[in-house]
Steps between C-alpha positions, in 0.01 A plus 500: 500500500496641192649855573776304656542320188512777273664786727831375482520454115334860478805631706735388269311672207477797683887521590570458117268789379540723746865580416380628183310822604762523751784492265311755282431702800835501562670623279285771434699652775838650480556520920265333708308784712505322813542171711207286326616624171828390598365164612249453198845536237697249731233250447468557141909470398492205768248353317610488171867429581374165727244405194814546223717324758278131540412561112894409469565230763105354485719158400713486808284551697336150351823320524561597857102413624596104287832512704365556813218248514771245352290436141669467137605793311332598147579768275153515362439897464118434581614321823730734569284785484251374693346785732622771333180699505473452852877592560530827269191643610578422876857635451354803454391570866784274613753746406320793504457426878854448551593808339255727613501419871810480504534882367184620736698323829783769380263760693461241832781308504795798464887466378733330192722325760509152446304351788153722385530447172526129580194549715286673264590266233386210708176622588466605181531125360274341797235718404547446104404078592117591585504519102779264424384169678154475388624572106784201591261233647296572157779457283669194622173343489430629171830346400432174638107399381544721189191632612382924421561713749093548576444132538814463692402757719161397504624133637721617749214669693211280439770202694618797776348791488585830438782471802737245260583835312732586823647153447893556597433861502780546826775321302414692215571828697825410636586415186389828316600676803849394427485567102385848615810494691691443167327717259436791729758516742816265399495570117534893563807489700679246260429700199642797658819303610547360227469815252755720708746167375380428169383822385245352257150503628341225262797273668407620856136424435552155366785394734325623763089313413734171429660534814191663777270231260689202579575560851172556591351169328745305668410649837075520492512182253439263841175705560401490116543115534247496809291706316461326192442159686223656715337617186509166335377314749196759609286240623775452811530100466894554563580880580279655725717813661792655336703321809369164448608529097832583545519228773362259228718604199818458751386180616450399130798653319718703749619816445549491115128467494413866579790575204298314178443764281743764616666492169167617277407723772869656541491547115182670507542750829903534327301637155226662649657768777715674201184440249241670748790770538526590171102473420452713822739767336358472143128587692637774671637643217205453297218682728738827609556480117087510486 
């Protein structure tokens, strides 16, 4: 019982500091030398651009978790920043997993039409929520009791066992599954329509993050509502399945109750495609510099 305790706090540690001799690995390296290489500098830039990117929106991520569960809004920095250890350092394999599988399924899954692209991007994001849901179960619980992320951890599995870090995990995929959609696969093809107009590519870039950002939250925001509901209520008094919850929040508060939060979470996805675009650039930049 106690390796089950401590073994998922040590992962999050682990994610953290293992970027660093990564990173410095990295960009040691003017061309990578072969596919691992390749794979080993995707997961570095991805993640330091997702860690830089929930350093910035950290508080909407807050407001959106209050929204959802239907609690009072503060603007207490300490509340609002609750989790962030556990976030930045989990954002780190979040993104990097994103990224870098969806670069390695370049090899498997072959072709820049618009249909593969969309497909790699999905399974891209599906696989990326094996990091993301246990990190988001953590938070929001973090956010609520105020707790540190040990003893929230800690609590979770001494009530459920180690299995309540998979809590939601299948909403969470669709959802990431369609944000990999928008940062890998609808993004792309909106920049480049929208610089052969505009000319400018810091316009493109922007215009095109608001606009992929948006759309997507609006779309997988239904799924991050199940999600996030699951997660709060891990000991399965009111949502047991992901079916069952979004039966439940209907039956409550119809439709517009898979939409509360959309706004915080739009913001944040609208901010963070072009941010993580022009980190991702800035990293590249940097190592082939090194």
């Amino acid at each position: 019982m106690i390796y089950q305790k401590n073994i998922v706090s040590i992962f999050y540690s682990i994610s953290f500091i293992i970027s660093i001799p990564l990173c410095i690995q990295g960009m040691n390296q003017h061309e990578p030398k072969n596919r691992l290489e390749q794979f080993g500098r995707d997961v570095v830039i991805g993640s330091l651009t997702g860690m830089g990117e929930v350093t910035i929106n950290q508080p909407l991520i807050c407001i959106k978790n209050t929204l959802q569960q239907r609690k009072p809004l503060s603007i207490n920095p300490h509340i609002l920043y609750r989790g962030f250890g556990v976030n930045v350092s989990c954002m780190a394999p979040t993104t990097a997993l994103q990224i870098a599988t969806n670069k390695a399924l370049e090899e498997v899954i072959v072709g820049n039409d618009t249909g593969t692209m969309t497909m790699r991007a999905f399974t891209a994001g599906i696989f990326s929520a094996l990091a993301s849901s246990p990190t988001e179960l953590v938070v929001i619980h973090q956010q609520n009791e105020g707790l540190n992320a040990y003893t929230t951890i800690q609590k979770l599995i001494q009530q459920k066992g180690l299995s309540v870090m998979g809590r939601g995990c299948i909403a969470k995929s669709l959802r990431e599954g369609g944000f990999g959609i928008g940062l890998l696969a609808m993004y792309p093809s909106l920049k480049n329509n929208i610089y052969t107009r505009l000319n400018n590519e810091s316009a493109a870039i922007i215009a095109a993050g608001i606009i992929a950002g948006t759309t997507t939250a609006i779309i997988t925001h239904p799924f991050d509502t199940i999600s996030t509901a699951m997660q709060v209520d891990y000991t399965k008094q009111h949502h047991t399945t992901m079916c069952k919850t979004a039966q439940h929040i209907y039956n409550m508060h119809g439709v517009n109750g898979f939409f509360r939060g959309v706004a915080p979470r739009g913001t944040r996805i609208g901010l963070a495609i072009p941010l993580m675009h022009f980190l991702q650039h800035y990293l590249h930049d940097v190592i082939d510099k090194k």
